[in-house]
C-alpha positions, 0 to 999 in steps of 0.5 A, spaced: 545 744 478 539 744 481 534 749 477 531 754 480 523 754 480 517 756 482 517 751 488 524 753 490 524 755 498 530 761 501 535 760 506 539 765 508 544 769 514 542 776 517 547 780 519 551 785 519 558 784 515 555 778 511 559 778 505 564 774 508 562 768 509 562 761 507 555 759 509 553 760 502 557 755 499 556 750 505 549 750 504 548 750 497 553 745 496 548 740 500 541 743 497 546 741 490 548 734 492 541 732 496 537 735 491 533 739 496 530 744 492 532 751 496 537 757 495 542 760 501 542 767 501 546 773 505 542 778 507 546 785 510 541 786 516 543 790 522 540 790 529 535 796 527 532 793 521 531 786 524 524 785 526 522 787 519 527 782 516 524 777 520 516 779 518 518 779 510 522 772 511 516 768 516 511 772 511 516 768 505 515 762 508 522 761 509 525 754 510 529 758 515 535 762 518 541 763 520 544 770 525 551 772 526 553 779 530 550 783 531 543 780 531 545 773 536 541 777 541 536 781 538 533 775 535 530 773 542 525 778 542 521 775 535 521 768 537 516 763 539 520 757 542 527 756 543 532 749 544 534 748 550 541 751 549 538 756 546 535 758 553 541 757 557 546 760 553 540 766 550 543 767 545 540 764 538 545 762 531 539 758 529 532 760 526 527 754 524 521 755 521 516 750 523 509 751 520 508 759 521 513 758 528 520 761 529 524 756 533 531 759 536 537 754 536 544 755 537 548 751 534 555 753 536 555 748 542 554 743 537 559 744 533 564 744 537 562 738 542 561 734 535 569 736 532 571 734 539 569 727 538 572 727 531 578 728 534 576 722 538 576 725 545 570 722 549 569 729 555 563 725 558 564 725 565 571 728 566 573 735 566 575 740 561 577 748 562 575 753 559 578 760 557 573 765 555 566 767 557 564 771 550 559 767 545 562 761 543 565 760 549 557 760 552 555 755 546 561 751 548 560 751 555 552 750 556 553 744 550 558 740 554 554 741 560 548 738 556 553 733 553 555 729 561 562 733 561 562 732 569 566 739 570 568 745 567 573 750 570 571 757 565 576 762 565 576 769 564 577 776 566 575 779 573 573 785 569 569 782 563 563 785 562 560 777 560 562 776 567 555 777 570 552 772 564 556 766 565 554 766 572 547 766 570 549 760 566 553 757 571 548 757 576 543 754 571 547 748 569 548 746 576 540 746 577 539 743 570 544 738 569 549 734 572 555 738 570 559 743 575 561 749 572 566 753 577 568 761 574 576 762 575 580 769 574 584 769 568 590 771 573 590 766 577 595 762 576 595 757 581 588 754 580 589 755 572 595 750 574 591 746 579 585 745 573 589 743 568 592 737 572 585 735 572 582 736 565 581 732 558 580 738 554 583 745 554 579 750 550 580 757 548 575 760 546 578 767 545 580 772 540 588 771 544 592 769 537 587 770 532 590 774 526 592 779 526 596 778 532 598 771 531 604 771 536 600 772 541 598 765 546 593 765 551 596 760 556 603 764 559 606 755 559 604 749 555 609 744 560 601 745 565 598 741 560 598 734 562 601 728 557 594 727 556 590 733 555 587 735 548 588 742 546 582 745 542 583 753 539 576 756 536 580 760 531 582 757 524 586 764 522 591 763 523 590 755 521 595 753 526 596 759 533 601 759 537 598 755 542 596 749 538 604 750 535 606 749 543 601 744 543 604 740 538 610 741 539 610 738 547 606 731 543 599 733 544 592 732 541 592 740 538 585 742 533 583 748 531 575 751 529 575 749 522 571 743 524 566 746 529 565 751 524 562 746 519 559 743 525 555 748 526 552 748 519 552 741 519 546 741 525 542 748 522 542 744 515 540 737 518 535 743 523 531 745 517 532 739 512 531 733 517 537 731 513 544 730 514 550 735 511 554 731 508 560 734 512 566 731 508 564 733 501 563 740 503 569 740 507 573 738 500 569 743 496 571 748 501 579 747 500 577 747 492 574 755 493 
């Protein structure tokens, strides 16, 4: 173990609950293996108190951090730069450090475009459909966009109250990139079916089969996939929802969020190291804890 020393630099997560979560272990597990002197922390920040966390933690010269609910938003406002997806989709997960100048990125998208080619999905180019528009669906989509998908087919609620933001986003994406992004109502059976017909990938970026209510499933039949359409599920608890069970049972490629989750980790460390995470030790060591 890697002591802690008069030159060792902090790392941490500011949000709020924070006790929760494994990006401690990922993170000191990599410092440990590469030998990078550096310690990761949580710090219980809540959005009222987070200019002040920022200022300590510039002031510490802090390697960099991470943001989760409720500060992914209120970030912006203490920023010197953003990344290029972190404009799109204005929102931030990811803080760096460069010399005094706080850099935002979201790294969700990057996360989740890297496990779908894990799966040996190649997206470039073709179609995907997407269900959701909160903000691992707004990562995904701006990422996949960036990434050459040629179509996006994004469902949501008519109602929704993100309805506004990714219409923003859609029209920032046709301006931006090469990619189509077409919004969809939930309800719309007939499109639903039409764009599945026509997708490689089908995602679903909402809390529908998360647990508790682990019965639930988000798309009403699995016989509209296509014989070759790839399912993806955000959600890793339960490790396997009823739509990735569907999905599975019909004979098709079905992956859950456990990946993207240690993919996003993966680009906030190679972000403020310049190394590589090493992804796969830190996956067996997670399985051990």
């Amino acid at each position: 173990m890697i002591p802690i020393t008069g030159k060792t630099r902090i790392a941490g997560l500011l949000g709020s609950p924070v006790s929760h979560s494994i990006s401690p272990l990922m993170h000191n597990y990599s410092f440990q293996s590469l030998g990078i002197d550096c310690a990761y922390l949580c710090f219980d920040v809540k959005e009222e108190n987070l200019k002040e966390a920022v200022q300590g933690l510039l002031a510490l010269n802090v390697l960099g951090f991470n943001l989760t609910m409720p500060n992914k938003n209120k970030i912006l406002e203490y920023l010197d730069d953003l990344s290029p997806a972190a404009k799109f989709i204005g929102a931030v997960n990811t803080v760096e450090n460069r010399n005094g100048r706080l850099i935002g990125h979201n790294t969700d998208g990057v996360g989740f475009m890297r496990s779908v080619r894990e799966e040996g999905i190649s997206a470039a180019g073709k179609t995907i459909t997407l269900m959701g528009i909160g903000g691992a669906a707004t990562a995904i989509c701006a990422q996949a966009a960036l990434d050459g998908v040629k179509n996006i087919h994004v469902f949501a609620r008519a109602s929704s109250r993100h309805l506004a933001r990714i219409q923003n986003l859609a029209a920032v994406l046709e301006a931006s990139t090469s990619c189509h992004v077409s919004l969809h109502d939930n309800e719309n059976r007939t499109d639903l079916k039409q764009c599945l017909s026509e997708s490689v990938l089908f995602v679903n970026a909402t809390s529908v089969g998360m647990a508790p209510d682990t019965e639930a499933c988000i798309l009403p039949d699995i016989s509209w996939l296509p014989s070759g359409t790839a399912v993806a599920d955000i959600i890793y608890n339960p490790w396997e929802t009823r739509l990735l069970q569907k999905a599975r049972a019909a004979g098709l490629k079905a992956f859950n969020g456990y990946s993207m989750l240690l993919y996003q980790g993966a680009e906030a460390f190679r972000i403020w190291t310049g190394q590589e995470m090493p992804v796969e030790e830190v996956r067996k060591y997670l399985q051990e804890q």
